[in-house]
Every structure is written in C-alpha cells, then in structure tokens.
C-alpha positions in Angstrom: 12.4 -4.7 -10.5 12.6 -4.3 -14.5 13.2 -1.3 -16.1 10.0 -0.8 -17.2 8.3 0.5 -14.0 11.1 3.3 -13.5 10.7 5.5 -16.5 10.0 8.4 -14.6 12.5 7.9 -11.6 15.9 7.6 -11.0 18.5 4.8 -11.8 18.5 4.3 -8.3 15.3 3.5 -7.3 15.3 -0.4 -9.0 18.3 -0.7 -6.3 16.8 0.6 -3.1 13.3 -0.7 -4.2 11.5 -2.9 -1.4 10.7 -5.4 -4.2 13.9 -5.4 -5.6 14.7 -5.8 -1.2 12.6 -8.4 -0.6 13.4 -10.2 -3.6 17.3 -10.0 -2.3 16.8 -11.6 1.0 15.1 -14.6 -0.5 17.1 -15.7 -3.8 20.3 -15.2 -1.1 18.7 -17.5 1.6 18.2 -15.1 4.5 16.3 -16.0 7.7 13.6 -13.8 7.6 13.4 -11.5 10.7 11.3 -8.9 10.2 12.3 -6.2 12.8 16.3 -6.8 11.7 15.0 -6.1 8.5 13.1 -3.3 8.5 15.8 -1.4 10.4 18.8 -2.3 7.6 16.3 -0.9 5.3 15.4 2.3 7.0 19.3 2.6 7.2 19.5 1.7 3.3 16.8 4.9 2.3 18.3 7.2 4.5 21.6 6.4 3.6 20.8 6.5 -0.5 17.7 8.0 -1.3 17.5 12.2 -1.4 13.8 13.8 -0.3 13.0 14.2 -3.8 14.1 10.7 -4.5 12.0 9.5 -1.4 9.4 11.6 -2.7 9.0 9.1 -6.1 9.5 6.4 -4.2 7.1 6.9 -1.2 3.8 7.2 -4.3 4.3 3.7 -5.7 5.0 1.9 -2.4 2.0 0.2 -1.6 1.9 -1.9 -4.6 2.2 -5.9 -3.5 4.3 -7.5 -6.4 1.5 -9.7 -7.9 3.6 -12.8 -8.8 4.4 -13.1 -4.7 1.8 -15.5 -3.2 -1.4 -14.6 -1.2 -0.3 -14.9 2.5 3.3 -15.9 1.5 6.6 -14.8 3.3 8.2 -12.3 0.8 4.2 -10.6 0.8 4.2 -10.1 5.2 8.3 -8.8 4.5 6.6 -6.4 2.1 3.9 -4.9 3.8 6.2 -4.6 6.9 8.5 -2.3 4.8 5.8 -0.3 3.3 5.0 0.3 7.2 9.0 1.4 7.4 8.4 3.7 4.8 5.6 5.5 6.3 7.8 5.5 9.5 11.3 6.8 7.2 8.6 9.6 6.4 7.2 10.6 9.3 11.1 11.0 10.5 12.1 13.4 7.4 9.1 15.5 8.4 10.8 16.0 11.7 8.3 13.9 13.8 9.0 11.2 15.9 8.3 7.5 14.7 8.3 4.4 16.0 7.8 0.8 14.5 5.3 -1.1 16.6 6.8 -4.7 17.1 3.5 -6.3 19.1 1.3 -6.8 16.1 -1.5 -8.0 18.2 -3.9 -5.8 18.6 -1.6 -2.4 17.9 -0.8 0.1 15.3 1.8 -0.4 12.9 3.4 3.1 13.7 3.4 5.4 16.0 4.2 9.2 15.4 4.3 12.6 17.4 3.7 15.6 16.2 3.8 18.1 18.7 3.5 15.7 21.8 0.9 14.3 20.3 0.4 10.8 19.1 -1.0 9.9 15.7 -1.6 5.7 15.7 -1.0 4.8 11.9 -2.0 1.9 9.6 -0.1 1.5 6.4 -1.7 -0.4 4.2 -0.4 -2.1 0.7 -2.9 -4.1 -1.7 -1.9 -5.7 -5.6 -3.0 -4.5 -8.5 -4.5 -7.3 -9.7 -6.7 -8.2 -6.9 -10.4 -8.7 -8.0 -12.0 -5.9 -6.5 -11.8 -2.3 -7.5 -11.6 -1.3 -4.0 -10.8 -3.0 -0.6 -13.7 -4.5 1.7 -14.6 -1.7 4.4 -13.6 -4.2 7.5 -10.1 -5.0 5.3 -9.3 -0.7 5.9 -11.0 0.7 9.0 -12.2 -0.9 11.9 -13.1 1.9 14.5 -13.2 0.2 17.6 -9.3 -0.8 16.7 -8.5 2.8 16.6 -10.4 3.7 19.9 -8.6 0.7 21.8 -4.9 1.8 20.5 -5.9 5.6 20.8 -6.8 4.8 24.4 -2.9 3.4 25.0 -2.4 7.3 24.7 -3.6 10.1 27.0 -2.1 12.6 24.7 -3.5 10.9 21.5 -4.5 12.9 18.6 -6.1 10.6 16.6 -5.6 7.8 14.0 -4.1 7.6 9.9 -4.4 5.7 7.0 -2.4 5.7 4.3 -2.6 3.7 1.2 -2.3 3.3 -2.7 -4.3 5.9 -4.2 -5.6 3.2 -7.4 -7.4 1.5 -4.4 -10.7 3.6 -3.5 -14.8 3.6 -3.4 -16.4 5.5 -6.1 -18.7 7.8 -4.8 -20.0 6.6 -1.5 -18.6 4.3 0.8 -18.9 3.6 5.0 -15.2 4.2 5.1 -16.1 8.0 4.3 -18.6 7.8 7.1 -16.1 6.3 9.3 -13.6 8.7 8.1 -15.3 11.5 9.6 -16.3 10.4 12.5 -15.2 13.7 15.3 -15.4 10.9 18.4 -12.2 9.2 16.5 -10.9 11.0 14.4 -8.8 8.8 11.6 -7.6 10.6 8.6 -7.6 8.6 5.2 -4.2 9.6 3.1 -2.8 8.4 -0.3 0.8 8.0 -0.1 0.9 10.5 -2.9 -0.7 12.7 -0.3 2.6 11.9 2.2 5.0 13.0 -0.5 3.1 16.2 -1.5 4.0 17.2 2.7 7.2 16.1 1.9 7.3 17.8 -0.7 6.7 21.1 0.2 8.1 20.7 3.9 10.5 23.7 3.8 7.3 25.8 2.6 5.3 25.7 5.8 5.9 23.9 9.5 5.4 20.2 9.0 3.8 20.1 12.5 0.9 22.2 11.4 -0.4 18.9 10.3 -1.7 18.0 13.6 -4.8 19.9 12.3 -5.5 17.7 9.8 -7.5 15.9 13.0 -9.4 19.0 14.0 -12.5 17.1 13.3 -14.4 19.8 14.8 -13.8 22.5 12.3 -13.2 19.9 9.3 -16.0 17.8 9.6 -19.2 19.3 12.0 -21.2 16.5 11.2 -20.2 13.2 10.6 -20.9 12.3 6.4 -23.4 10.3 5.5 -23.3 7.6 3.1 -26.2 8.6 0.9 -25.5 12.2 0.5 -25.6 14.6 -2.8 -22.7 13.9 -4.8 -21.8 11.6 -2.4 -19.8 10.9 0.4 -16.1 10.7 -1.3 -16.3 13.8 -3.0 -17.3 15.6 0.3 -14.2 13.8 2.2 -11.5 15.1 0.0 -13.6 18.7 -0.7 -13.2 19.0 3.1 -9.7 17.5 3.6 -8.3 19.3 0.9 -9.9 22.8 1.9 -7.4 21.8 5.4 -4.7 20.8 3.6 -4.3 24.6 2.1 -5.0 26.0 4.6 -2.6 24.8 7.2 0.3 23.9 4.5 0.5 27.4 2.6 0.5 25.3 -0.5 -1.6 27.1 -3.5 -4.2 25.4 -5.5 -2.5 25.6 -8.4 0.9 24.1 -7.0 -1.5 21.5 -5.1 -3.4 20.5 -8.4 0.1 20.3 -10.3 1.6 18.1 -7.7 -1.2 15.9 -7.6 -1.6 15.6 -11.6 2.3 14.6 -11.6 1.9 12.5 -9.2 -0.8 10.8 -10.9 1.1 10.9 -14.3 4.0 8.7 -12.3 1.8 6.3 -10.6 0.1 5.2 -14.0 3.7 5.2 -15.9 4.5 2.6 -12.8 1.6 0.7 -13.7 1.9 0.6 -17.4 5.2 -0.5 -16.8 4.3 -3.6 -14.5 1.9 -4.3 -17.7 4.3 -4.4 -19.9 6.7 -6.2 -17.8 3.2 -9.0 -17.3 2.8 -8.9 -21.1 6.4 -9.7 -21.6 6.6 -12.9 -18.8 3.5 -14.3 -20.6 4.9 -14.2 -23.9 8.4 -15.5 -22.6 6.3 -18.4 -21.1 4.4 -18.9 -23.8 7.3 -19.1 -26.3 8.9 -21.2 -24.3 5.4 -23.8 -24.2 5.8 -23.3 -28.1 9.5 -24.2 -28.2 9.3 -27.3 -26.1 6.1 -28.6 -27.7 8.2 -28.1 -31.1 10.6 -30.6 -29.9 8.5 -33.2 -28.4 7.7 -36.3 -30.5 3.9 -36.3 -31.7 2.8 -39.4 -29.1 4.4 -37.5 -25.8 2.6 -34.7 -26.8 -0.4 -36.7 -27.1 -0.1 -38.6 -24.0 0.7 -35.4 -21.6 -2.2 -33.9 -23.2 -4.5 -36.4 -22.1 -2.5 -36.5 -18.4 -3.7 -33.4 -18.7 -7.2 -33.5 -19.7 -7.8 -36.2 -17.3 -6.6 -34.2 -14.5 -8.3 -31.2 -14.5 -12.0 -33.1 -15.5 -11.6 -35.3 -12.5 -9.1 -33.1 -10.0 -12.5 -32.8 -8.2 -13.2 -36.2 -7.5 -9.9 -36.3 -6.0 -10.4 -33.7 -3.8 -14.2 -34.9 -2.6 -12.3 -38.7 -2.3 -9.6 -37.6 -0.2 -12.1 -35.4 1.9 -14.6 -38.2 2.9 -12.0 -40.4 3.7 -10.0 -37.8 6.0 -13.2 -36.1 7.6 -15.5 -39.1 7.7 -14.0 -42.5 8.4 
C-alpha cells in the first residue's frame, strides 16, 4: 500500500494492512489456505494494532484493491480477512466470535453477545465497480438469514456490515428488508463498528444486543415508497437506538461520524492519486519505448494492432461455431 492512502493514519497501518497482507503471501509464493491465514492475521492486529489504531483501520477495510482481478485469488483472500476483521472486532468489544469455515450455505461470523447469537455478513466491494450501489440480491437475501438464524435457538438476529461509499440513495428494498421485525438484520457501516469501539469504555458494549429490538425500533416494517424515503427513515430510527443504548451524545456521535467521513475520502483521494500516478508511469513508459523504436516496427505493431482488435470478434464467433457446433 503507497503512502498516499495513509495520510491520516499511522506509519503502521501500510504494514499490518490486509492489502499490503495479501499482497505479501503472493509475491513470496505462499499456498493459499485461507483458514491458516486468517488466524496469523488475527494474531498480526492483535499483536500490533492499539484500539484506536484498529479503529482507523476497521473504516477503510472493505475496499477491494481494484487492480486485483474479478473472482481472482488475492480478491477471495481479501474478503476472507475483511470477515477477520469484523470477527478481531467483535472480540475487542468483549463478545465472542467465531470464523465460520463451511461457507456453504452459513454466515461468515458468528458472535454472542449476551448468550445470544448475532449471524454476520461482512461484505467488501471496489471502488471502481460500475454501479453506485450493490444489486439488492448481492447484500441481503432474507431467507439466508432465516435458515442460519434457525441453526440457533438463542439467535438474536442477523448484521451487515459494509463500506459506507457503497449505499441506495433514498429508497431501496434493502431498507425494507432491513426492517423487517420477523428477521431482524441490522445494516452497519464499518465506520459504524469503530464508533462502538470507539466509545466502548463509555457504556456496556453488550447493550448492543438492542440494536435488534425490532419491536420498539421499527413497529412497522418501511416501505419503499415512503416520504422522504426509506433510507433516511432507516438511519433516523437506527441512530435514535444507537444514543440511546450507547450513552454517546449527538454532538460526540455527529463529530465521530464527520471524522470518520473526513478519513474515508482522504483514503480514497489517496488511491486516486496513487491510480493517477500508475497511469502516467505507464504511459511514460509507452512514450519512452515508442521513442526508441525504429519508424517501420512502430508501424507494423500498429497495424498488429489495428487488425486485432477490428477482427478479435471474428475470432471469437470462429472458434465458437467450430467448438459448440461441429
């Protein structure tokens, strides 16, 4: 991780980083095992990483490097250590976490607060994927959170967290689904997680089990065609509980959350800049070579080139009548 994205936090966070992680265990040849993994870096945070470090840390993690490719290996050992970092959090609030290893058909992490299980969903997108906000079925599918709540008889309900630069506009189904009292899943920023954090010797972190009392936070179930619509009656609602059960005051809460805020877009602008800079390198680098080359290579990669991407379609349709259709 360049410089660039850690203006605002401490030398050590390039170090302990999961890009800068992830990035380690490929360029030295590892065998990727996940579970080993995930534990070493659990170890690694705890070990080197204060609360108010964490704190820095846990706001920027869901952020998929963009330059790793879709469905590659260093992006499925990333979002596995964003799920360790929601479970490294749930552990410095005092609760009870566990890493779910089955994948099929489970949570990612399971916490207890106060005997009580919450089944949790960490989710990480990129920056520079094309939509402003995730597909509904790509966050919340209810009848997943039914099915793993049902694993529990002392469940208390479900969580999301997830990148706070990734959300609906006004209205959206997952605010509808978000408030749904028969399953109760609670939607959470990570900057949300590291306001708790935060603020954890300020009030008894297992007071949060409220945050699933449906029945006083949300008596009906949102709509998504509502006045004002159906986002800014979520986090009215959610943030009225939040107060109330954290001993946190507005004005602390609002401060917190405009830092946080601040931080998150210095992190962006800095993976900008660091974007801004690889193209130019690349480009100068184009620019240098071409320099060198004799006028006729030039000319004949040029038209390599040309040819190639005014016909790479032909190729493809060739090769795909042949394969499917003699």
């Amino acid at each position: 991780m360049s410089s660039s994205k850690n203006d605002f936090l401490s030398e050590k966070f390039k170090d302990y980083s999961i890009e800068f992680f992830v990035n380690n265990k490929f360029k030295n040849g590892y065998q990727i095992i996940h579970d080993e993994f995930s534990i070493e870096f659990m170890e690694l945070i705890d070990k080197n990483l204060s609360d108010d470090e964490f704190c820095d840390f846990l706001i920027v993690c869901g952020f998929i490097p963009d330059y790793y490719s879709n469905d590659s290996s260093e992006e499925t050992l990333y979002s596995k250590l964003v799920e360790a970092t929601v479970a490294i959090w749930a552990k410095r609030l005092g609760f009870e976490s566990e890493l779910i290893k089955e994948k099929s058909s489970r949570e990612d992490i399971k916490i207890e607060i106060n005997n009580k299980i919450v089944v949790s969903d960490a989710k990480s997108f990129r920056l520079g994927r094309s939509q402003k906000a995730p597909n509904t079925k790509d966050f919340i599918k209810l009848a997943d959170y039914e099915k793993w709540m049902r694993r529990y008889p002392n469940s208390l309900g479900g969580l999301i967290a997830y990148p706070c630069k990734h959300e609906w506009s006004n209205s959206s189904d997952v605010y509808l689904y978000c408030s749904n009292k028969s399953t109760p899943v609670v939607m959470l920023p990570y900057k949300y997680l590291s306001l708790f954090l935060k603020f954890k010797d300020s009030f008894n972190p297992s007071h949060l089990e409220f945050l699933w009392d449906y029945e006083k936070i949300f008596k009906n179930q949102l709509l998504k065609k509502m006045e004002g619509g159906n986002k800014k009656a979520y986090w009215s609602a959610i943030n009225e509980q939040i107060l109330d059960i954290s001993n946190i005051s507005k004005d602390d809460f609002l401060t917190f959350m405009k830092e946080a805020d601040i931080k998150i877009n210095t992190y962006i602008k800095g993976i900008i800049k660091d974007l801004k800079q690889t193209k130019e390198n690349i480009t100068n680098s184009i620019r240098y070579e071409i320099e060198q080359e004799d006028i006729d290579k030039i000319r004949e990669k040029y038209t390599e080139y040309k040819i190639h991407q005014e016909t790479e379609l032909f190729d493809i349709l060739i090769k795909r009548i042949t394969d499917f259709r003699l």
